[in-house]
N, C-alpha and C positions, 0 to 999 in steps of 0.2 A: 619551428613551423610544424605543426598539425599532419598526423600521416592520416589521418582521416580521408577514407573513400581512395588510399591506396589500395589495389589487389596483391595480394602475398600467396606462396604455398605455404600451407600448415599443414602439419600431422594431425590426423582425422585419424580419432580412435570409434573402429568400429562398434555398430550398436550393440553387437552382441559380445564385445570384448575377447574377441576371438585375435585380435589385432592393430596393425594400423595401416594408414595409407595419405599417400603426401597428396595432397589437392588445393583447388585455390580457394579462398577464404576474401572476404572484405573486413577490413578495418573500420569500425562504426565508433571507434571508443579508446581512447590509452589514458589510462593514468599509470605515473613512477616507472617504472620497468615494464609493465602488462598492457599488452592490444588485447581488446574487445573485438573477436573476431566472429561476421557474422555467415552463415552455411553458405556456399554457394554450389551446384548442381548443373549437370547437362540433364539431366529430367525433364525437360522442360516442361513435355504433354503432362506429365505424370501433377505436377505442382502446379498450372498454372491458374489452377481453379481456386489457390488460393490467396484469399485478398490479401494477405501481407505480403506477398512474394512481388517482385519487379523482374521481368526478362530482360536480358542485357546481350551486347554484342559488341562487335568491334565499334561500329559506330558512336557505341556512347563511351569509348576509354579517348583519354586526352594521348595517354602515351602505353604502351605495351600493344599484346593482341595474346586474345582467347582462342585457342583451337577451334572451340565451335561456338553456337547459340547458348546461353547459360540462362539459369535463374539464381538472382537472390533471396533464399528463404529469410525476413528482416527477423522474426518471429526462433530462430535456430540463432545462438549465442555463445558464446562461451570467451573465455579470458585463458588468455596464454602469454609466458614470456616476449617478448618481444625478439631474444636472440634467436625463439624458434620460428621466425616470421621471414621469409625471404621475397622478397618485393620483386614485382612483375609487370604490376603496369597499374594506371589511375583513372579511375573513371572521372568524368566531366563532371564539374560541381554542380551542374544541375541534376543531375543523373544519382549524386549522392544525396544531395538535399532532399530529395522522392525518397529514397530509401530509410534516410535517415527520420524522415515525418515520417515512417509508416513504422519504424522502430519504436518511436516516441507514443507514437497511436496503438500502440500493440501495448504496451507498459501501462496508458493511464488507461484504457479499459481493464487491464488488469489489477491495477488499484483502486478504478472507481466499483466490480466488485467485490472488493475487497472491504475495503473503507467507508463506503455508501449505499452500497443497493441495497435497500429494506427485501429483510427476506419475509419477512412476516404478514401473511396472509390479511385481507384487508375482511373484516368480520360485522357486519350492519347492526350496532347496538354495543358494539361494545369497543371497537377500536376508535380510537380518538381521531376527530377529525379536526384540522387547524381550521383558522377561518380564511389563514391566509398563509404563504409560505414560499418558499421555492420548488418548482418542480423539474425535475431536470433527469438526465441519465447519461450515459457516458456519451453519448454523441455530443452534449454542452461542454466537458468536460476537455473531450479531443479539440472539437475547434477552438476554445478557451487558450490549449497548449499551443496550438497552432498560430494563433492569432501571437500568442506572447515570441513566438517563435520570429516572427517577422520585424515581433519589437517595432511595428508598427503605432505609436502614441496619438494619431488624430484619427480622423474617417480614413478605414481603408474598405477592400476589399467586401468584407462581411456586413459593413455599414451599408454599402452601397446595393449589398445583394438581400439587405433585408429591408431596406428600402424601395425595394423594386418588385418583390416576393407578398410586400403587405398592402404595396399598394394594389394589384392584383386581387390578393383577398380581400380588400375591401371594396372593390371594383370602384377604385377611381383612378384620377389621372396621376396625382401625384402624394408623395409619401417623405417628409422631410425628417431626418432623424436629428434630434439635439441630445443634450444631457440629463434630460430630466422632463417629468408631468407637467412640474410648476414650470419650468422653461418655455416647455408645448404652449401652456396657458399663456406666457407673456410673447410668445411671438406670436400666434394667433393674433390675439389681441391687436399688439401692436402693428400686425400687416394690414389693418382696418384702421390706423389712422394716416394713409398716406394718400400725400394730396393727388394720388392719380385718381381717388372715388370720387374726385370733385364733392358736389351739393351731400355723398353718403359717407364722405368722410367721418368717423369721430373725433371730435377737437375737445381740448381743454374744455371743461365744466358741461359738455354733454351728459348725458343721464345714462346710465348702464342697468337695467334690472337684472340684478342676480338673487338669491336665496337667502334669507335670515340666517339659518342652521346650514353650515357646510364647511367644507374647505378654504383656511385663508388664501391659499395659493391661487383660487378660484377668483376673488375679490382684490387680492395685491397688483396685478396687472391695471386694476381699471381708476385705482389710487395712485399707482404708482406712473400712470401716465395724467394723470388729472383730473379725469374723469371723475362722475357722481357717481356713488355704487345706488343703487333706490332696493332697498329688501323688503324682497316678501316673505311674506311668513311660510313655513312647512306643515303638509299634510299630515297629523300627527300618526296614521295608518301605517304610513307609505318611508316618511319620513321625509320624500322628496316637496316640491314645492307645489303649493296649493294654486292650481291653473286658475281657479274663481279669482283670485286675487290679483291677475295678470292688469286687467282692464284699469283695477283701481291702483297702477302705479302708474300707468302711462302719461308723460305730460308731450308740449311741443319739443321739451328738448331730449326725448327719448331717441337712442340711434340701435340700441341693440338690445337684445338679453344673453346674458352668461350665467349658464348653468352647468352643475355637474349632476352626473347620476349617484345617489346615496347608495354607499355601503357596494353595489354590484344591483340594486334592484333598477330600472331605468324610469325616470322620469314620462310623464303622461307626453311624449315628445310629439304626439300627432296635433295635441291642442296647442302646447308653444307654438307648432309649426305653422299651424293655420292664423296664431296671435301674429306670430311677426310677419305672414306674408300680406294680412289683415294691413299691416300698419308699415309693410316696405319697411321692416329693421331687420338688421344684421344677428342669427343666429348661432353663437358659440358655443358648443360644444362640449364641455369639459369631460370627457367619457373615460376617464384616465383609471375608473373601478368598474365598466360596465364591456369590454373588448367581449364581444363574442356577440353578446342582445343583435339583434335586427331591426334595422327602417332604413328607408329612406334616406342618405346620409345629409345632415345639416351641411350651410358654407362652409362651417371649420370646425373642426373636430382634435382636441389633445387626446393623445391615448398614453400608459405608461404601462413599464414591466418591473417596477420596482416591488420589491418581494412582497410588500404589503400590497400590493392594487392586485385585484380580481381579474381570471379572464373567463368567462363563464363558457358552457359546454353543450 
């Protein structure tokens, strides 16, 4: 069994090695013979400003008791025998778990600049820029740990709060998270063919305008449920689709168009907009290279975060 988030006294060799002094320490860590023993202080005022530290009391031990009010510094560390560790009492496994994430969040900020922070000054003309990339800094990095931490494998926690967070920023009502752009595209989609739209359903062999030049994952949705894809050609400027050529696809068995925005640039979307409320069809979205542009937001909208899609600024 695990002595993790037992309390022990350990010899505390003073900082200026003038000595030592027996105090209580927490257990964050044992491998073979050595506990990973982390500081612990009656300081309280003194430390509690800082963010890795947790204050602790009787309350949160399952069995012992502290003389007084304490702090855990998670960030203060050290490995010692185990036979110099005398056990005292155990804080509550929620009590460690806190500690013990703010252990792990102290460590991969310390590795993430270590490992990844570009230290290199950003210089206009001469530093490369990607077209496309990750961008990220140790806060991605800690909840990433975090999240692996709970070894949570479906929608948890951070699904549901950026779910909730983007729906907001996009000021709408709802914000559904899947595994993918092309996913986004195929439920969209497919939420537009159910029989609650009655007479605006999309059925089998309906007509879908979408774009000559784009994304298959754009057009596989509207194949892959049955549908007619009808293409129009691209603006060769723009590279998005040519709005003149809207009118000349439309037949009676038109129900929607499915577009995406090319590259990060947006589509002429005030003229689609005015096309399909013209003609009462369903406007999709595909904005999965365009997050950040502004309007008006269509019926349904895919957005994506995949290292290649754009979030513009």
């Amino acid at each position: 069994m695990s002595d993790v988030g037992t309390l022990a006294l350990v010899r505390f060799e003073y900082t200026d090695k003038s000595g030592w002094k027996v105090r209580p320490g927490l257990i964050t860590g044992e491998y073979l013979n050595d506990y990973q023993v982390t500081f612990i202080t009656k300081e309280v005022n003194k430390y509690s400003h800082e963010d890795t530290s947790v204050i602790i009391d009787n309350d949160d031990l399952s069995a012992g008791r502290l003389k007084k009010k304490s702090i855990v510094r998670t960030h203060k560390t050290f490995w010692i025998e185990k036979a110099q560790c005398k056990r005292i009492g155990t804080l509550k496994t929620e009590v460690t778990d806190k500690i013990l994430r703010l252990n792990e969040e102290y460590f991969v900020r310390n590795y993430y600049n270590f490992a990844h922070k570009q230290n290199q000054p950003f210089i206009p003309g001469k530093s490369r820029v990607p077209y496309a990339g990750r961008v990220y800094d140790e806060k991605e990095m800690i909840n990433l740990v975090d999240s692996a931490l709970d070894f949570w494998l479906t929608t948890g926690k951070y699904a549901e709060r950026f779910e909730r967070d983007f729906a907001d920023f996009l000021g709408v009502k709802y914000s559904f998270l899947v595994n993918s752009g092309s996913s986004a595209n195929l439920l969209a989609f497919m939420s537009l063919t159910s029989p609650l739209l009655e007479d605006r359903r999309i059925k089998r062999g309906d007509e879908v305008i979408t774009v000559a030049a784009g994304f298959p994952t754009t057009v596989a949705p509207i194949i892959q449920y049955g549908a007619v894809p009808v293409f129009v050609d691209v603006d060769l400027e723009t590279a998005n689709v040519d709005v003149t050529l809207l009118e000349h696809a439309l037949s009676n068995k038109t129900k929607a168009v499915m577009l995406a925005h090319t590259l990060g640039n947006p589509f002429d979307i005030e003229a689609v907009s005015q096309f399909c409320q013209k003609h009462n069809l369903w406007l999709i979205e595909d904005n999965c290279d365009a997050l950040g542009s502004t309007y008006t937001p269509s019926q349904l909208s895919a957005f994506s975060f995949e290292p290649s899609a754009y979030i513009r600024e």
